[in-house]
C-alpha positions as CSV (number, residue, x, y, z in Angstrom):
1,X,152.7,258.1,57.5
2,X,149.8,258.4,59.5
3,X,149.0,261.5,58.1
4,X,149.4,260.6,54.6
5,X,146.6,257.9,55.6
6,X,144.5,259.5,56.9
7,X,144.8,261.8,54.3
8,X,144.0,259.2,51.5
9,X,141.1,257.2,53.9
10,X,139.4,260.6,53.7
11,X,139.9,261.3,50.1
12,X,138.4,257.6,49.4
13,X,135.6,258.4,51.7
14,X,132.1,258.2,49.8
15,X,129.4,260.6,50.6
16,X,126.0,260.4,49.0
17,X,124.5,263.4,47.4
18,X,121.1,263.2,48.6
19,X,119.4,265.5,46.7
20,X,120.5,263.6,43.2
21,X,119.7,259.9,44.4
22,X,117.2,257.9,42.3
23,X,115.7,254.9,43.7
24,X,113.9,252.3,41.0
25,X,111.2,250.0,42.0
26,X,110.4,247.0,40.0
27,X,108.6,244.1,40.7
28,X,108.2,239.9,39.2
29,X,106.5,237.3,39.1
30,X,108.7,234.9,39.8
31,X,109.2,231.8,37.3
32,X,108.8,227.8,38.1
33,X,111.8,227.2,39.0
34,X,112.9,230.3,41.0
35,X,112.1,229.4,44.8
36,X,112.4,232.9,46.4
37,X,112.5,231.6,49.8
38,X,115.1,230.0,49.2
39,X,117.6,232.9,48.1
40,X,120.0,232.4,50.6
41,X,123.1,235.0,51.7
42,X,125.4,232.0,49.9
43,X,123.1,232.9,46.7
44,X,123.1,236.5,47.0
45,X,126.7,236.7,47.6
46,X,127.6,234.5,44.1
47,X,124.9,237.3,42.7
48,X,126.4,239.8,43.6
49,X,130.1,238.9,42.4
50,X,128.8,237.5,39.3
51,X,127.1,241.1,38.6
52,X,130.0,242.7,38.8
53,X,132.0,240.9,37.2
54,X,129.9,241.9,33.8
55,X,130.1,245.2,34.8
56,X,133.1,246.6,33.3
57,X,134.5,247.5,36.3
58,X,132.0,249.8,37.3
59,X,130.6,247.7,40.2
60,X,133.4,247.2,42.1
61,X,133.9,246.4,46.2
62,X,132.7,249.3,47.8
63,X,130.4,250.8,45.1
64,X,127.8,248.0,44.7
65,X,125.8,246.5,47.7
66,X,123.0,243.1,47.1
67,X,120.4,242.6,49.9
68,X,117.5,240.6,51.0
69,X,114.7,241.8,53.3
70,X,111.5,239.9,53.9
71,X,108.6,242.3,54.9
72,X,106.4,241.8,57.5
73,X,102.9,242.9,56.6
74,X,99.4,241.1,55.3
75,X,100.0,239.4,51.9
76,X,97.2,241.6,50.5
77,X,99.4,244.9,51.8
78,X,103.0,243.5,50.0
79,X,102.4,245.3,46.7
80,X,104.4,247.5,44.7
81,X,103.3,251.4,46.2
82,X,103.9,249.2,49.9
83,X,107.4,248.5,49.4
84,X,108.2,252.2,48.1
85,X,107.1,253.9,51.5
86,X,109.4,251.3,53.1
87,X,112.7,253.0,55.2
88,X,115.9,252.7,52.7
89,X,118.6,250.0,54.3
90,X,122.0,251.3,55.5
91,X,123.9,250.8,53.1
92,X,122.5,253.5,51.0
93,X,124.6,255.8,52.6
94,X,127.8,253.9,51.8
95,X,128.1,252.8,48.7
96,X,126.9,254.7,45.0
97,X,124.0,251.5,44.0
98,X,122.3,249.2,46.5
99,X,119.9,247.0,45.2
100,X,117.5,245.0,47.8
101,X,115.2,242.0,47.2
102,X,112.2,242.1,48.8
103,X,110.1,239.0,49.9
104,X,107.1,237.8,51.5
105,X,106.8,234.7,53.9
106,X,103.6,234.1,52.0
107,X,103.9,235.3,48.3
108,X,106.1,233.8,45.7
109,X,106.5,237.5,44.2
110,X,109.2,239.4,44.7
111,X,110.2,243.1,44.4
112,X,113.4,245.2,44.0
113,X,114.3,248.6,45.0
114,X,117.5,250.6,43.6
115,X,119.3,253.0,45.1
116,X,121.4,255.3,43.0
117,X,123.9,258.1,43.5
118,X,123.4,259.9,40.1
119,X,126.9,261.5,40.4
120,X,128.3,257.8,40.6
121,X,126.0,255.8,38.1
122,X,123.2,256.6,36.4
123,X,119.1,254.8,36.0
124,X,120.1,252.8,32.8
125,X,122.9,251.2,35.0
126,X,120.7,250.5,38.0
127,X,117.5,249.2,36.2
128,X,119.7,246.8,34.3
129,X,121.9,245.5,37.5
130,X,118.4,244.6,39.0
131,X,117.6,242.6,36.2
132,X,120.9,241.0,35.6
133,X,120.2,239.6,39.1
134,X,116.8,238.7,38.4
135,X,118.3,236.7,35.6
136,X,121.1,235.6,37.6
137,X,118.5,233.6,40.4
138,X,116.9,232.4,37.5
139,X,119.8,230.0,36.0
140,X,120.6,229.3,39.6
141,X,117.4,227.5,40.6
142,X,117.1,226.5,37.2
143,X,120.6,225.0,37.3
144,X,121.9,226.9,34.1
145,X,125.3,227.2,35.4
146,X,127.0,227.8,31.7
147,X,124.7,230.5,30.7
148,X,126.5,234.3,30.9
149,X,124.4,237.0,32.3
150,X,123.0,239.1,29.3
151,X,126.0,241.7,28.9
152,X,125.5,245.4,29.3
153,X,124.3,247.1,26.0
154,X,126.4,250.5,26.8
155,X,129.9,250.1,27.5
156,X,131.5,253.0,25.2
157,X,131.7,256.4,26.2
158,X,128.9,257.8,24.0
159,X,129.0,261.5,24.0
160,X,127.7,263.6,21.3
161,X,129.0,266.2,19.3
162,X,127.0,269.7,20.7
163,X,127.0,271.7,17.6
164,X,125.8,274.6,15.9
165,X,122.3,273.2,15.9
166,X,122.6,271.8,19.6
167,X,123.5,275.6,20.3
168,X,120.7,277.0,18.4
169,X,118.3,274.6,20.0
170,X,119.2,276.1,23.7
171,X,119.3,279.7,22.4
172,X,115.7,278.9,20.9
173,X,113.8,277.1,23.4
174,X,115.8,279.8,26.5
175,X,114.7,283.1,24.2
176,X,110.9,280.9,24.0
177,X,110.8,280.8,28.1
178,X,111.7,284.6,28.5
179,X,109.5,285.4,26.3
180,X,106.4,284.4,28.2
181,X,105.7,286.6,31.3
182,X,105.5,284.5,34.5
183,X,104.1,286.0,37.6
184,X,106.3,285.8,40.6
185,X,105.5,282.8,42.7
186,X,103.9,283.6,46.2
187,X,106.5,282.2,48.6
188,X,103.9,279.9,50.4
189,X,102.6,278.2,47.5
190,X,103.3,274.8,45.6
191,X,104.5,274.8,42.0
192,X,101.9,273.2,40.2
193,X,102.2,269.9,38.3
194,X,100.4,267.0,36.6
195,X,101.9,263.5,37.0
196,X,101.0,260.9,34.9
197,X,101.6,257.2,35.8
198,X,99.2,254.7,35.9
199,X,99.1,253.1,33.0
200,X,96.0,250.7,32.1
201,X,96.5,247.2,32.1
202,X,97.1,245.5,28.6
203,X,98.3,249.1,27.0
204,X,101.4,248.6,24.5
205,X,104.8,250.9,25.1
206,X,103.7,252.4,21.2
207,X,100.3,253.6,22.8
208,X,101.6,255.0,25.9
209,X,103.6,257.3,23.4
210,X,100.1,258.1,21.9
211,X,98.3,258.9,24.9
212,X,101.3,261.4,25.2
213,X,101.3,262.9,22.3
214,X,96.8,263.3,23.1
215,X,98.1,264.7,26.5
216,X,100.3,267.6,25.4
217,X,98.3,268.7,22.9
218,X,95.3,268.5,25.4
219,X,97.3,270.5,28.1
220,X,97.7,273.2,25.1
221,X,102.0,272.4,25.7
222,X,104.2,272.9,22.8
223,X,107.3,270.6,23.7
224,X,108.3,266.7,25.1
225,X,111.5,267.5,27.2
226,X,113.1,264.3,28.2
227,X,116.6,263.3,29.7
228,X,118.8,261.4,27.7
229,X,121.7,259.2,29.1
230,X,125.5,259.2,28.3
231,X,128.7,258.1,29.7
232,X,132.2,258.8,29.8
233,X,135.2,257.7,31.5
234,X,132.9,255.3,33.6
235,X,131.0,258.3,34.8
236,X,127.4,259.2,34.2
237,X,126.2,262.3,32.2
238,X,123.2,263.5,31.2
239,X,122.2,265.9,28.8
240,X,118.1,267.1,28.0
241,X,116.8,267.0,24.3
242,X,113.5,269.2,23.4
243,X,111.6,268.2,20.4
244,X,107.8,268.6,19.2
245,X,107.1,264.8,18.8
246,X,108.3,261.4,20.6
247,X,109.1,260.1,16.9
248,X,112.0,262.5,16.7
249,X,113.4,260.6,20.0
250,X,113.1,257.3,19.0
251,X,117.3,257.2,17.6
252,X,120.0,257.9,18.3
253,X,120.7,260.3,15.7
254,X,117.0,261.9,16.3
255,X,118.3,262.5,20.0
256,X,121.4,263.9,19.1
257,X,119.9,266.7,16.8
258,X,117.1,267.5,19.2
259,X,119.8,267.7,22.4
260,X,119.1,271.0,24.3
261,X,121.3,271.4,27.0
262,X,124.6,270.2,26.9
263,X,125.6,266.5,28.5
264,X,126.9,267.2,32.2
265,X,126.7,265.5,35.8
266,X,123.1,265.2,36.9
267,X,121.3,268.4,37.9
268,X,120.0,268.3,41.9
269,X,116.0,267.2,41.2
270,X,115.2,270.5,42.9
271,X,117.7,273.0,41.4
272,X,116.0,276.2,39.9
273,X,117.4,275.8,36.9
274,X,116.6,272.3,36.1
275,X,112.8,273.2,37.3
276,X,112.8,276.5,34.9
277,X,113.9,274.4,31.6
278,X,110.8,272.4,32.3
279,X,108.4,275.1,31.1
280,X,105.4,274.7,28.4
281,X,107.1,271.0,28.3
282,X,105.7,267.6,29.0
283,X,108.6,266.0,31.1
284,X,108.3,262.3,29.0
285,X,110.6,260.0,31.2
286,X,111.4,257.1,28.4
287,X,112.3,254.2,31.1
């Protein structure tokens, strides 16, 4: 018996894959009513079960942790690029998501930080259980106790169909990449890569996709790669669709024809081959 125990306490033991954990940093202005220093464990706790409870099973005990930290620093220091240099909590390394509030004793602004095993759940799941919460301290201080947290908008398993054309996508866009001669990479260098992600204020979503669009062309690239999310069984998949435009992305059915490499479990961030796929691409992350 004791055997058999330990046997099945080690099989139910959760180890974090490091190298495929995503964390997501948001922050809010908080509303009228919400009195962030007043979010109290009591609160969080209720939070936390009432998350879950919309979750479709997915955030059970043992796969979901809720926190509170108040940060110690000058008021003009608690700002969004502050909290992301900030030391994850614990519980990180227990449990697939962690989500953690963070406060000032001074500031009625509030910021949250996500933690995700990508093997476990994926971004979609993780952006929305921080704003399910957000939404959940909002009826509390605002007393709407009958009001149901907004419901998560993919529940089905959703995997595509990877066809004839999904196959002659891959087979196109592989033969494209060994066709262009690239010099072996000294050993001591950095790859080289742009980032893109300050956004001027008062810009619309439609014109970021337009100052994309400027940006490839500018940089002389022929594709937009971009990740696109699927589930089944409860478990998170991901699959990476090519196209020449950000239009052909914009449905469902446009992401499905343009899908590249098939849907599987999230590739290590660092992995050669996930790097390699990147080429003559701008890497368009649609969150």
């Amino acid at each position: 018996v004791a055997r058999r125990n330990s046997a099945m306490a080690a099989e139910n033991a959760y180890e974090r894959a490091r190298s495929q954990t995503l964390c997501i940093c948001s922050g809010y202005k908080a509303s009228s009513g919400l009195r962030v220093h007043e979010i109290s464990e009591e609160i969080l706790s209720e939070a936390k079960a009432a998350v879950a409870a919309g979750s479709d099973g997915i955030l059970t005990d043992g796969r979901f942790a809720l926190l509170k930290r108040s940060v110690s620093c000058d008021l003009a220091g608690f700002t969004l690029d502050s909290i992301k240099q900030l030391p994850a909590p614990r519980e990180v390394f227990d449990v697939p998501l962690t989500v953690e509030i963070m406060i000032h004793g001074e500031s009625d602004e509030l910021f949250f930080r996500s933690f995700t095993d990508l093997n476990k759940i994926d971004g979609v799941r993780a952006l929305h259980t921080q704003m399910s919460t957000m939404e959940f301290l909002e009826m509390h201080f605002e007393n709407r106790k009958d009001t149901k947290l907004s419901p998560f908008p993919f529940t089905e398993a959703n995997i595509p169909e990877y066809g004839e054309r999904n196959v002659a996508n891959r087979d196109r866009f592989l033969g494209a990449m060994a066709a262009i001669e690239v010099p072996s990479p000294d050993p001591s260098s950095k790859r080289v890569f742009y980032r893109f992600n300050k956004i001027p204020t008062g810009v619309q979503y439609r014109e970021v996709e337009g100052m994309a669009e400027k940006l490839k062309e500018g940089l002389g690239l022929h594709y937009f790669a971009s990740t696109v999310n699927y589930q089944k069984d409860g478990l998170a998949q991901v699959g990476l669709a090519v196209s020449e435009t950000l239009e052909e992305l914009h449905s469902a059915e446009g992401r499905s024809k343009c899908l590249t490499m098939p849907p599987g479990a999230p590739p290590p961030i660092d992995a050669p081959p996930h790097i390699a796929s990147m080429f003559d691409s701008v890497f368009y992350n649609n969150y």
